[in-house]
Phi, psi and omega in degrees: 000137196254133173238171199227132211223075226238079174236168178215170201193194189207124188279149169307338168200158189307121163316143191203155239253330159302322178282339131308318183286308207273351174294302205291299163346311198272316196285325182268012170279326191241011183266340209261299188292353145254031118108006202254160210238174159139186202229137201230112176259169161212169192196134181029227207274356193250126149311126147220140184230168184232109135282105200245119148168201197301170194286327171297315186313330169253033163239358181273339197279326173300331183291311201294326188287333207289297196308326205304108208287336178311338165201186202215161183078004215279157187198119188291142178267318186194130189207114181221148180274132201219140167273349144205163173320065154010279241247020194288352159330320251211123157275006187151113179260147165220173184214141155266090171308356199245008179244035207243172187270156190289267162350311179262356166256358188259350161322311175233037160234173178273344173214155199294013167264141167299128177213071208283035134295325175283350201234195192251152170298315159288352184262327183305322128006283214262335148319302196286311168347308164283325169309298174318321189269329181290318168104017145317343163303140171207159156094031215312356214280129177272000000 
């Protein structure tokens, strides 16, 4: 059974473009033999990832993420049983939401900053949708 796994989180120190790069590392190094698929956005200090594959596999990677000193708050947004992957591209895809148009964060927020602790888990959803369908995703490598 494929599940879709939606948290954001708050780093522990100013995101700095290494820290970004060595999350997406670790993950496409250790995603592809536990079979999980998915997207990592990030904006000022807050995460937000998605995780897609089976179910034991994306809740131990959660747990594990849970554990990570790198950041605090973490908060599931949305955990759902999906009949296929979105983000199945991708052992990790990322967006810089804050390089995302203005226009389009402001679509599913109360101000153009993203702040998915404030918002709904489906409007959060539905931000990354577009970011998709826009090709605002990178970072394409399996």
């Amino acid at each position: 059974m494929l599940v879709r796994c939606l948290y954001a989180s708050r780093a522990m120190a100013p995101l700095r473009e290494g820290l970004v790069e060595s999350i997406l590392e670790q993950s496409r190094r250790n995603n592809p033999r536990l079979g999980v698929t998915g997207l990592l956005c990030y904006s000022g200090d807050v995460f937000i990832q998605v995780l897609e594959g089976g179910r034991d596999a994306v809740c131990e990677l959660f747990n594990e993420i849970v554990r990570d000193e790198r950041h605090s708050n973490v908060r599931i947004l949305l955990f759902d049983e999906i009949p296929a992957r979105k983000f199945g591209g991708w052992t990790m895809g990322q967006a810089n939401v804050s390089k995302a148009s203005q226009t389009i964060v402001l679509k599913y927020s109360e101000k153009p900053v993203f702040d998915p602790f404030t918002g709904s888990g489906a409007a959060t959803m539905a931000l990354l949708n577009e970011l998709l369908e826009s090709g605002s995703i990178t970072s394409r490598c399996r």
